[in-house]
C-alpha positions as CSV (number, residue, x, y, z in Angstrom):
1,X,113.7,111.9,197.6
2,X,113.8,108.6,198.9
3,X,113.1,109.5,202.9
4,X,109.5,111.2,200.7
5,X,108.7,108.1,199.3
6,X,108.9,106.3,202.7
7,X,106.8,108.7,204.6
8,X,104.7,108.5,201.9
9,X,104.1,104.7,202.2
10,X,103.8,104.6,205.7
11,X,101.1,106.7,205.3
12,X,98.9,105.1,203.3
13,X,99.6,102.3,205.0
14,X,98.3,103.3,208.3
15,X,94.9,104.3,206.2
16,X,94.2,100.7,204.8
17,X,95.0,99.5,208.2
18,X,92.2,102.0,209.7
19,X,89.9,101.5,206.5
20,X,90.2,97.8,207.4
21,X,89.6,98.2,211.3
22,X,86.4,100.0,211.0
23,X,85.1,97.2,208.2
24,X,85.8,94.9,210.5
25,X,84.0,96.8,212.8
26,X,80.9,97.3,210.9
27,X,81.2,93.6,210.2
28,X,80.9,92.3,213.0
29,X,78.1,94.6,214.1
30,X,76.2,93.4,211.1
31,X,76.9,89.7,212.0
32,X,75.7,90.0,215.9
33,X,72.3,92.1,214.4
34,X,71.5,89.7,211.6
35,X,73.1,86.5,213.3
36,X,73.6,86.5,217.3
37,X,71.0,88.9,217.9
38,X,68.4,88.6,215.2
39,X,65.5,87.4,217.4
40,X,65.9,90.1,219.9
41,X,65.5,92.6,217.5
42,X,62.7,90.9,215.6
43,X,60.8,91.0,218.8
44,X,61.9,94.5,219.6
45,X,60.5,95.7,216.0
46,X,57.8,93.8,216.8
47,X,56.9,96.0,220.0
48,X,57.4,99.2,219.2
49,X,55.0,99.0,215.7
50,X,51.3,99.6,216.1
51,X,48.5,100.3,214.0
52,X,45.9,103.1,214.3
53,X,42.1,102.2,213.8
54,X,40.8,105.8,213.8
55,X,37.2,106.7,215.7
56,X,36.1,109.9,214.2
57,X,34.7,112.0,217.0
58,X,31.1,113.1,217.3
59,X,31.0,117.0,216.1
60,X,30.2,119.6,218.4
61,X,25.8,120.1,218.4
62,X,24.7,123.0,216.9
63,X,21.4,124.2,219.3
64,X,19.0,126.7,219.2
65,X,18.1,129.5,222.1
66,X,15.8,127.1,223.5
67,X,17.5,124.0,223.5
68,X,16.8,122.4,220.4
69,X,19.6,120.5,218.6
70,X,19.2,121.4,215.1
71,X,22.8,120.0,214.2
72,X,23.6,116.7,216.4
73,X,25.2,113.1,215.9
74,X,23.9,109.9,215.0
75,X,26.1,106.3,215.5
76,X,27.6,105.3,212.6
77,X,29.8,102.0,212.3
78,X,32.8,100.6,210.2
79,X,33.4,97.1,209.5
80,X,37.2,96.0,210.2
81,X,38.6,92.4,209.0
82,X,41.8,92.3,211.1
83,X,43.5,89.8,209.3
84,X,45.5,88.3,212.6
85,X,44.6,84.4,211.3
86,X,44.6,83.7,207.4
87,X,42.0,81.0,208.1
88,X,42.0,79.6,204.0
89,X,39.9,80.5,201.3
90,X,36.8,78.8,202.0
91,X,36.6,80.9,205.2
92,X,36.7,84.2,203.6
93,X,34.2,82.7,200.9
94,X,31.9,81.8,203.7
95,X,32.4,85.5,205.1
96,X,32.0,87.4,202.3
97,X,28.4,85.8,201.2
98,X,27.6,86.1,204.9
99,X,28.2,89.5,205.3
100,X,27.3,91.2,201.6
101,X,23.3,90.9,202.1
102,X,23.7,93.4,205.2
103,X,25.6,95.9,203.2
104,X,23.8,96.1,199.9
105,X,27.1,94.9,198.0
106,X,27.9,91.8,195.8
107,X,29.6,88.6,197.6
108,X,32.2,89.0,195.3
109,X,33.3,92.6,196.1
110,X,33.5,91.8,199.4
111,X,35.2,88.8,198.7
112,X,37.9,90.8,197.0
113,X,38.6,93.1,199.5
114,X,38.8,89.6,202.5
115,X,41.5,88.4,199.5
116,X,43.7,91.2,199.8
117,X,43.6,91.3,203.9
118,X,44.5,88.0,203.9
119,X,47.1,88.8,200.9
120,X,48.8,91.5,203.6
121,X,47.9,90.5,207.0
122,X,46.8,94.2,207.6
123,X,43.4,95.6,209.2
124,X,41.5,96.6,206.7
125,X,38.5,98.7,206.3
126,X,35.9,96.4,204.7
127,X,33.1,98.9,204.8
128,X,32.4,102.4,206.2
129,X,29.5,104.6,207.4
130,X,26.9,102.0,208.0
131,X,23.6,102.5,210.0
132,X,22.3,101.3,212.8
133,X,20.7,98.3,211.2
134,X,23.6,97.0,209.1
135,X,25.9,97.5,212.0
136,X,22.8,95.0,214.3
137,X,22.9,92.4,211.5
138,X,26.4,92.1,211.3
139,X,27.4,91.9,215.3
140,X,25.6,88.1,215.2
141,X,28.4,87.2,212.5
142,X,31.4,88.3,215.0
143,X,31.4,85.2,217.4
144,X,31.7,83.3,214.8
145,X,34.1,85.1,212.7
146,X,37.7,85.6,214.4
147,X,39.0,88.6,212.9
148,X,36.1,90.8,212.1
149,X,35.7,93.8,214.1
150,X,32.9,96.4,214.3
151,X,33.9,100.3,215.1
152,X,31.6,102.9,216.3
153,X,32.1,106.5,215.1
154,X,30.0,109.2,214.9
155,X,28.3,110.7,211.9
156,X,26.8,114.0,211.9
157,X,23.0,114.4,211.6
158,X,20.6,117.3,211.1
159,X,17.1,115.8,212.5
160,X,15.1,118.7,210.8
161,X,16.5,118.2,207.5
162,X,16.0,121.5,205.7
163,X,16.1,123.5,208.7
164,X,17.8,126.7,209.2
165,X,19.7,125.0,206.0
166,X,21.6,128.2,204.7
167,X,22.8,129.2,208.4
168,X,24.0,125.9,209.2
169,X,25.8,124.7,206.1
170,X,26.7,121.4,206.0
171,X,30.2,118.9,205.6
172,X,32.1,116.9,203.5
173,X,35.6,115.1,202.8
174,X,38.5,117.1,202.8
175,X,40.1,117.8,199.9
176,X,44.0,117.9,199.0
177,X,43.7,121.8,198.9
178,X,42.3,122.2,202.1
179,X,44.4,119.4,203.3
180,X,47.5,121.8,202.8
181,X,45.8,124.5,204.6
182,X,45.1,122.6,207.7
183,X,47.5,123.4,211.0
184,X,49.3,119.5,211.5
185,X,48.2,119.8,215.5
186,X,44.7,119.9,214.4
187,X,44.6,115.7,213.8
188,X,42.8,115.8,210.6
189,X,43.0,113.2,207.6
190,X,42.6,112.8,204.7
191,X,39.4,111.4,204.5
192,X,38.1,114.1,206.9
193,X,34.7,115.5,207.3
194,X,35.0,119.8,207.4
195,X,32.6,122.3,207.2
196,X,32.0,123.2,203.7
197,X,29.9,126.2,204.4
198,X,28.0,128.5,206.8
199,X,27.9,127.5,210.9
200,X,29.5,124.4,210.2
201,X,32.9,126.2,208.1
202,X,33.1,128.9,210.5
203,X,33.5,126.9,213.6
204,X,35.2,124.2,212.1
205,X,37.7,124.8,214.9
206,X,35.1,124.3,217.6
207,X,33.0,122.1,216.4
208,X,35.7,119.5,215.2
209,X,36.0,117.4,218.3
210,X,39.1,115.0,219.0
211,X,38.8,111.8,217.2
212,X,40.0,108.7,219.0
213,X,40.7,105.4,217.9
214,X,41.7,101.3,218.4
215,X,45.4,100.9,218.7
216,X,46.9,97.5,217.1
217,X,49.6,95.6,217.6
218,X,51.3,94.6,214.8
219,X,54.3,92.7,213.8
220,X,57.2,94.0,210.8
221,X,54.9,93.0,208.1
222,X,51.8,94.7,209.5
223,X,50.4,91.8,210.5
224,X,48.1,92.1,213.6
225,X,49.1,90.7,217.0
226,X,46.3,91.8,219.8
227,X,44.3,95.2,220.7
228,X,46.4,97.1,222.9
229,X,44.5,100.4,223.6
230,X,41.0,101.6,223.0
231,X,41.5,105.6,222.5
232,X,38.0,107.4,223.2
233,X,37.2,110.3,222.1
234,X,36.8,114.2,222.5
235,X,33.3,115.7,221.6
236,X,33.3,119.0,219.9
237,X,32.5,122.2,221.7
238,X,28.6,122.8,221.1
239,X,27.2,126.4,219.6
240,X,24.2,127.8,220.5
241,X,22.9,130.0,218.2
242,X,20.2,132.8,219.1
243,X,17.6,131.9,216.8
244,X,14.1,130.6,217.8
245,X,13.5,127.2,216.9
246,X,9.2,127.8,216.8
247,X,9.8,130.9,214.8
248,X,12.3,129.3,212.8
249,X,10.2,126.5,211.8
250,X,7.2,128.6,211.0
251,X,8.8,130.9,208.8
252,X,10.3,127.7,206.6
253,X,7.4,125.8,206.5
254,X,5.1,128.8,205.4
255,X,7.8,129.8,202.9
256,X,7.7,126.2,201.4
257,X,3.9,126.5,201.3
258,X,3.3,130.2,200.1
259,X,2.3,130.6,196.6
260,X,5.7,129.8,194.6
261,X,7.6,128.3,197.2
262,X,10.5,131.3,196.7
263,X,11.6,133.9,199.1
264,X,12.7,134.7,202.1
265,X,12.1,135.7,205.8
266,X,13.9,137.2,208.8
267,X,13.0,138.1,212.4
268,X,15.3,140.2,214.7
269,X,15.3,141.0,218.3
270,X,14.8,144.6,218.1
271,X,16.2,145.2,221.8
272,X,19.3,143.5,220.6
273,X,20.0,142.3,217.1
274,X,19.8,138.8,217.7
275,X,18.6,136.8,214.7
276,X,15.6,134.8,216.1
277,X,15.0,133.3,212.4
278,X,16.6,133.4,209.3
279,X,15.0,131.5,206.5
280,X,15.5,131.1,202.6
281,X,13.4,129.4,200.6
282,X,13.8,126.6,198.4
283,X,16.3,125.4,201.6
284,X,18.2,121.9,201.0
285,X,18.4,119.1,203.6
286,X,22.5,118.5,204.6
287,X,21.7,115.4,205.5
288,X,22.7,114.4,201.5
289,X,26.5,115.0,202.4
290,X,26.4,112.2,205.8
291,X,23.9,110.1,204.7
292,X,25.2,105.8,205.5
293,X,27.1,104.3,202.8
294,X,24.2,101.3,203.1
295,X,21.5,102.9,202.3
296,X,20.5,104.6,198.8
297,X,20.8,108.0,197.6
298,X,17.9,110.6,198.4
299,X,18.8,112.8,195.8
300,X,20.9,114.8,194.2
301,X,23.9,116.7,195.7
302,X,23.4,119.5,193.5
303,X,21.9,122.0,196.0
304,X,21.1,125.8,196.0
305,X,23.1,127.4,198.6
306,X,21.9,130.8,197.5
307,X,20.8,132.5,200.4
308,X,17.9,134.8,199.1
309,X,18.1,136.3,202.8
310,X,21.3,138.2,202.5
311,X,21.8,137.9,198.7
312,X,18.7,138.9,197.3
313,X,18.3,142.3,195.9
314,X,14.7,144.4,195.2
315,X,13.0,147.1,195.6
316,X,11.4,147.4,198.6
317,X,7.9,148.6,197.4
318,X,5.5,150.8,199.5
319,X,7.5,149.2,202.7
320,X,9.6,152.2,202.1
321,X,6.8,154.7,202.3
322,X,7.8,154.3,206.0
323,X,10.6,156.6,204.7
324,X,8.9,158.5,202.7
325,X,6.5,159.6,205.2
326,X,9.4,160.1,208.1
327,X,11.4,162.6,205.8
328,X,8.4,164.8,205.8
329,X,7.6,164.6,209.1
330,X,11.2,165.5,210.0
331,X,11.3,168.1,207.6
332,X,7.6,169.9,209.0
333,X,6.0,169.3,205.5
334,X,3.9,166.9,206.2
335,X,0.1,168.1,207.4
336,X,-1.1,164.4,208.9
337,X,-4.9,165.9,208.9
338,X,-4.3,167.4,205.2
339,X,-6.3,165.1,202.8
340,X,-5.4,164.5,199.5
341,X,-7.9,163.4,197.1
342,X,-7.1,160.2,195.4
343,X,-8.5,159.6,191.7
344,X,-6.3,156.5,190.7
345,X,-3.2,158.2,189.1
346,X,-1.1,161.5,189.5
347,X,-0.5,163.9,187.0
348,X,3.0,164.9,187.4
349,X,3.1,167.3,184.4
350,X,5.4,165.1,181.6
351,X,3.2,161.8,182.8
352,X,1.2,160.6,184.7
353,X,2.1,158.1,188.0
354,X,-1.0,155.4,188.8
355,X,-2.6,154.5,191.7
356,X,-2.9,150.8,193.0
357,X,-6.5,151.9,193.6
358,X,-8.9,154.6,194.0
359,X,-8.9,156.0,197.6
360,X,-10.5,159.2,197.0
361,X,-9.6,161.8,199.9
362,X,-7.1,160.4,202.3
363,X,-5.2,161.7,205.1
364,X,-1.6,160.5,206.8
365,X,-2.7,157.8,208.2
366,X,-5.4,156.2,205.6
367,X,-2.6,157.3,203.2
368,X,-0.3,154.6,205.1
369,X,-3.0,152.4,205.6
370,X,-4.5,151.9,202.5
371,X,-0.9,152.2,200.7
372,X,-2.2,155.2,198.8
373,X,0.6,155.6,195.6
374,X,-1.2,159.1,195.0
375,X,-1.3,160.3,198.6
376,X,2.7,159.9,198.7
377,X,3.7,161.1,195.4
378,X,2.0,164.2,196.6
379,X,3.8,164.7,199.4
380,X,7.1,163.6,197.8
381,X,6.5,166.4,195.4
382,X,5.9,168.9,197.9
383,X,9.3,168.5,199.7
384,X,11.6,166.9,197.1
385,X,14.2,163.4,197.3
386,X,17.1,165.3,199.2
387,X,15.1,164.3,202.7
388,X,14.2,161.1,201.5
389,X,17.4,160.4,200.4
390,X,19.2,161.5,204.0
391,X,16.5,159.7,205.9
392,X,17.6,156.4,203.4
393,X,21.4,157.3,205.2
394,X,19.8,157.6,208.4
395,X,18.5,153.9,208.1
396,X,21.8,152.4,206.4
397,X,19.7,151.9,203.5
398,X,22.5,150.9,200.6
399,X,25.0,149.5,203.1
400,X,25.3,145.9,204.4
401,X,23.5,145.0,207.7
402,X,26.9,143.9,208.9
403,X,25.9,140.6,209.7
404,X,29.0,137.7,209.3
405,X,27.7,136.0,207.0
406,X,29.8,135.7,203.8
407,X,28.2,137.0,200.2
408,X,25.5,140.0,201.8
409,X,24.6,142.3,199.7
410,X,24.6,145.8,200.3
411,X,21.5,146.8,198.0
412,X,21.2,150.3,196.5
413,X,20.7,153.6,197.9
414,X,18.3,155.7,195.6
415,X,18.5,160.1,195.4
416,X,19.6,162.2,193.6
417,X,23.5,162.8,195.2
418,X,25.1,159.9,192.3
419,X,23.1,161.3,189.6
420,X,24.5,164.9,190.3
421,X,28.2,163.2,191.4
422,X,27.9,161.5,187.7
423,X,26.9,164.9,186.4
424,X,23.5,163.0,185.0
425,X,19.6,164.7,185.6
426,X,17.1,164.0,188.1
427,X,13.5,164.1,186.6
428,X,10.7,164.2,188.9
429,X,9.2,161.0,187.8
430,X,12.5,159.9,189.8
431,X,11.4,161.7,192.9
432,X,7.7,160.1,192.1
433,X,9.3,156.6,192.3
434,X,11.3,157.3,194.8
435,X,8.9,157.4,196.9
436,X,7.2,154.6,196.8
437,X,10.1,152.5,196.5
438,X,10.4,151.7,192.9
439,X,13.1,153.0,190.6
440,X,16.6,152.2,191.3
441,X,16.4,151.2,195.2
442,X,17.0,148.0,196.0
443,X,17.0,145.9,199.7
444,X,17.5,142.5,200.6
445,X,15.0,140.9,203.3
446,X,17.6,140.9,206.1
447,X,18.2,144.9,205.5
448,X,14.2,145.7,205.4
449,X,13.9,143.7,208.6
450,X,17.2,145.5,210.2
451,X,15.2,149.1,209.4
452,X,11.9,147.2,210.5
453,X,14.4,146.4,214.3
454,X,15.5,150.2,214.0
455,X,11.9,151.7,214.4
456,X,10.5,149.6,216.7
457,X,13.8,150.6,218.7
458,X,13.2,154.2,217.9
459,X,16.2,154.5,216.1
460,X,19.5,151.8,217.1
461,X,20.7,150.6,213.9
462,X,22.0,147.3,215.6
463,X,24.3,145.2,213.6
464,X,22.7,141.2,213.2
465,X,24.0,138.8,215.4
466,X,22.7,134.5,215.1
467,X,25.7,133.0,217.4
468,X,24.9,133.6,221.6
469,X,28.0,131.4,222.9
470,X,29.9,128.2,222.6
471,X,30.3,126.0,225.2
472,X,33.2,123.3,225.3
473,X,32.0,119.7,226.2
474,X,35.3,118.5,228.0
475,X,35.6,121.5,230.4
476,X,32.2,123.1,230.5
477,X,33.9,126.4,229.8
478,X,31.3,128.7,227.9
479,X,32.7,131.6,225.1
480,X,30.5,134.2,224.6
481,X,30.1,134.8,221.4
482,X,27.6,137.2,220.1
483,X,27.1,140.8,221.1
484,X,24.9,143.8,220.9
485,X,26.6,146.6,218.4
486,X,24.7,149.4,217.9
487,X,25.9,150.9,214.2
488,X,23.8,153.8,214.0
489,X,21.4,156.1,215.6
490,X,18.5,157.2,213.7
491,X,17.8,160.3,215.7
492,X,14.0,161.5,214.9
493,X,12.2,163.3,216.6
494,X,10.1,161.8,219.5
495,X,6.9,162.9,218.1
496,X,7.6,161.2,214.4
497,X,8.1,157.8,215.7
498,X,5.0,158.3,217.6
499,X,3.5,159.1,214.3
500,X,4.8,156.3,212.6
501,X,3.7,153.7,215.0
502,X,0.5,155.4,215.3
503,X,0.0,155.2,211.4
504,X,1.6,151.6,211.3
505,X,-0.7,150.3,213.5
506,X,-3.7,151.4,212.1
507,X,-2.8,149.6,208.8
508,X,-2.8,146.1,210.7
509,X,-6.1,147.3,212.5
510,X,-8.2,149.1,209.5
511,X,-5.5,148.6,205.9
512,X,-3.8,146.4,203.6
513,X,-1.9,144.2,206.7
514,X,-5.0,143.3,209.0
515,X,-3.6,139.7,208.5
516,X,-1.5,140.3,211.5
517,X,-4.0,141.6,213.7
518,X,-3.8,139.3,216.7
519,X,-5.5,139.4,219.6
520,X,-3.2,140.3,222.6
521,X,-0.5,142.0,220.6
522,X,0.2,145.5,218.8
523,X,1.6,145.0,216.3
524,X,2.7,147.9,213.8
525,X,3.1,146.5,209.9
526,X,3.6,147.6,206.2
527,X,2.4,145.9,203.3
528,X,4.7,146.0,199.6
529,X,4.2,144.9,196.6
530,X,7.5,145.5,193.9
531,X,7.0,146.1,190.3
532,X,8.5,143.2,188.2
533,X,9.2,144.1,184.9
534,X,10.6,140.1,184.0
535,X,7.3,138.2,185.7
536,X,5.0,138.4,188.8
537,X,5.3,141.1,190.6
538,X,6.9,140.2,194.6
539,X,5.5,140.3,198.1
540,X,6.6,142.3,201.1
541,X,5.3,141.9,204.4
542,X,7.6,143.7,207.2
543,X,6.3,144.2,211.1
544,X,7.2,144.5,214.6
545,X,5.4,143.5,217.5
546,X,5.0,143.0,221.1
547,X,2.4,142.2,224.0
548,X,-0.3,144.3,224.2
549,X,1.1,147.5,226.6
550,X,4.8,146.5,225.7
551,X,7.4,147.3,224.0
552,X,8.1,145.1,220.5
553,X,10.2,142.3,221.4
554,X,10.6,141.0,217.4
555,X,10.7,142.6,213.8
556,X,10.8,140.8,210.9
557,X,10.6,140.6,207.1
558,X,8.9,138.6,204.6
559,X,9.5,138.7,200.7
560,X,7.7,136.4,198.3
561,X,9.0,136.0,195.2
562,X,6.5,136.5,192.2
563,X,4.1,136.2,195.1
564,X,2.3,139.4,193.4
565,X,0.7,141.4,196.6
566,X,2.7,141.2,200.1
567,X,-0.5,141.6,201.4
568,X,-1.8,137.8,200.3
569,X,1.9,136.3,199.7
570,X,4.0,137.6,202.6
571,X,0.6,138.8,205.2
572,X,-0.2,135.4,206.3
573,X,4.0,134.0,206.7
574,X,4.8,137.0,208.6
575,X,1.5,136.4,211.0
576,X,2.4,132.1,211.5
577,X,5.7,133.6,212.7
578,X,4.3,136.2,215.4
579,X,2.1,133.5,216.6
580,X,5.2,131.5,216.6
581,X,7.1,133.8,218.3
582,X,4.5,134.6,221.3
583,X,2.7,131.5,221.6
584,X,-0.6,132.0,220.2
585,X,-2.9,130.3,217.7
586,X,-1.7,127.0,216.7
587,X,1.4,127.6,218.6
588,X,-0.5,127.8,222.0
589,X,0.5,125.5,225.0
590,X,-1.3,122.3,225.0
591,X,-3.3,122.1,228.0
592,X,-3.1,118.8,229.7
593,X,-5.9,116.8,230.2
């Protein structure tokens, strides 16, 4: 029992002996850091802490096909007090009145924010996002102010304002949500500017360039010691989108000048798909989101970011007659020299159907031309909705263009298949309205200009494209982007598109849509006007055109709403954007004097 004890006691002795070694140990570690060594260290701590002054990068430009910056960058400035010297009170006094009449703030606030560099020693922020002028009025105060140090960054700037407003989008601060969702290599903050929507979300990636920044010495506390590095920055990549800047512009400004000031256009490259414009009207200017933190407010943030283009659903009106009449020529019904006597209204047996107007005897083509309801109730009662209907199908009508663009809708396919798969009748007023495109068929402008594409193609159904490539401003290297996709065929026969541009054509020469007669082209157009049962009724307007001898080189679209006939609403926006588009009228070369 005795020899346990003993072992026992040697034991712990040898562990307070070990306990007491490493003590000492630690001890005297402690003593050479905080003691011996202390200034070594100090200085050590001293080198290897800096401070970041970030330089947010300019954002990749956002150009149209022909070269036109629609999306750029503008110089914007923040003002840094670096807080190496506390210099006493009555400097920063001195300062802050000094510097508060260039930056539309109180002497006081900006007196406040000197205290509390002084307080920490830190670089600070004194103000952010100022203009050109601010930033000119306060470089005079920097030689005689140690301390204060001006930053240029880069703000993004859209110099057509409203332009091409619901493709682009526009940006804003990160949020903690999207903070989260950000990848950690991507080198974003929390004070961030993102694309918020359209062009500018999408290619966030691309567009985002890499932000550089002044890198500060500083001591332990975070007191500045010197500028050690000046970081530049990394440009985004720029996208170059395929739309037209003339045609573009033409379609905004006569959609902001038409009769209400509402609706929509969009022209397509019908050898291609390419978007040459996409408009919706009221647009909003992005600019509201960047504008400088000096200079007052424009307006409200509040904007519409509906885009009527894509999102707006009607019916397409006698525009689908186009239809109409191409179901019967497919189907051998249709007599083009047969006349059909037009009285003002159609007696369909349980009511009767009006006329717009009293034609009297019309054939095919005065029938297309003079938007005859009568003429085309006729001959939708003669062959019934099941071709109209498939020739809808043919054309994608009730499906989404396939543009990506978030929020399109699809519209509504009209016939008589979902009233019979929902075991409910089909009257012949249906059939009636049917075929003048009332009732329950509905379009948005981008699909009525996708079909408009599709027959001055003779049939490719291409799916819309607005992007062409993006090309990266640090290695030059160029993505292609967008590409021709054709969805569907509409195979016709040779000899009904050759009707239908033969009919089409004589309504811009001698019917309802001579507004887009122009000299030098043929052009081949329709003219709508939708029923509105809750106000005005709305304007159609959709074409496709090319030089005189060619083939069409651009459809398009154009929907007023409440602009009552698409004749007088939609005729004259659609025409300002063929002239546009070709070079004509007021959109003729200059000659030089």
């Amino acid at each position: 029992m005795t020899v346990v004890k003993d072992d026992f006691s040697q034991r712990l002795k040898i562990l307070w002996f070990l306990a007491l070694a490493v003590g000492a140990v630690i001890a005297l570690r402690l003593i050479d850091i905080q003691v011996f060594r202390h200034q070594n260290y100090v200085q050590l701590a001293e080198r290897n802490r800096t401070q970041i002054l970030y330089q947010t990068a300019p954002r990749g430009r956002i150009f149209t096909s022909d070269g036109v910056a629609i999306a750029s960058n503008s110089p914007s400035f923040s003002l840094y007090y670096l807080g190496a010297n506390n210099l006493g009170q009555e400097y920063i006094v001195r300062l802050a009145e000094d510097i508060a009449p260039h930056v539309h703030l109180s002497s006081s606030v900006v007196l406040s924010k000197l205290e509390e560099v002084n307080r920490t020693g830190k670089a600070t922020a004194l103000l952010e996002n100022l203009s050109v002028k601010s930033a000119a009025a306060l470089q005079e105060l920097l030689p005689y102010y140690p301390g204060l140090y001006l930053l240029e960054e880069a703000k993004r700037n859209y110099p057509y304002a409203t332009m091409a407003s619901h493709l682009l989008g526009y940006i804003g601060s990160m949020d903690d949500r999207e903070w989260k969702k950000r990848d950690p290599q991507a080198e974003y903050r929390l004070n961030s500017k993102v694309g918020k929507n359209g062009i500018e979300k999408k290619f966030e990636s691309q567009l985002k360039g890499k932000d550089g920044g002044v890198y500060l010495e500083v001591d332990y506390r975070g007191r500045v010691k010197r500028i050690i590095q000046d970081k530049k920055w990394v440009p985004g990549s720029d996208v170059y989108l395929t739309l037209n800047f003339a045609v573009q512009k033409a379609a905004q400004e006569a959609l902001k000048n038409s009769k209400t000031g509402r609706g929509a256009a969009v022209a397509i490259d019908p050898r291609n798909g390419a978007i040459l414009a996409l408009a919706s009207a009221p647009a909003y200017d992005p600019n509201i989101f960047v504008a400088y933190s000096d200079e007052e407010s424009t307006g409200s943030k509040k904007i519409n970011e509906y885009n009527l283009a894509i999102q707006g659903i009607y019916p397409p009106a006698s525009t689908f007659k186009i239809i109409t009449a191409a179901a019967a020529l497919e189907e051998g019904n249709l007599d083009i020299h047969h006349k059909i006597k037009c009285t003002g209204k159609y007696d369909s047996g349980p009511r009767i159907f009006k006329c717009w107007g009293t034609h009297g005897p019309v054939d095919f083509f005065d029938g297309m031309s003079n938007s005859c309801d009568v003429y085309f109730y006729a001959v939708a009662a003669g062959m019934g909705p099941a071709p109209i209907e498939r020739m809808q199908r043919k054309f994608m009508f009730g499906r989404p263009t396939g543009i990506d663009l978030p929020g399109e809708k699809a519209g509504n396919l009209y016939g008589p298949t979902r009233r019979a798969r929902n075991k409910t009748y089909w009257f012949v007023g249906d059939t009636l309205n049917l075929s003048i495109g009332q009732g329950e068929l509905l379009v948005t402008p981008i699909k009525l200009a996708q079909f408009a594409a599709a027959l001055a193609s003779r049939g490719n159904v291409y799916r819309p494209y607005y992007v062409d490539k993006i090309v990266s401003n640090q290695t030059g290297k160029e993505q292609q982007v967008g590409k021709t996709e054709i969805l569907q065929k509409a195979d016709l026969k040779p000899q009904t598109y050759d009707l239908l541009y033969q009919a089409l054509k004589h309504t811009v020469d001698n019917g309802t849509a001579r507004r887009a007669k122009i000299k030098g082209l043929d052009v081949y157009a329709k003219t709508g006007t939708a029923q509105n049962p809750h106000g005005e009724d709305h304007g159609w307007f959709m074409a496709f055109a090319g030089r005189e001898g060619e083939e069409p080189s651009i459809a398009l679209a154009v929907f007023v709403e409440f602009g009552e006939g698409g004749s007088s609403a939609a005729g004259p926006i659609a025409r300002e954007m063929l002239e546009a588009y070709f070079g004509l009228g007021a959109y003729a070369p200059k000659e030089e004097n």
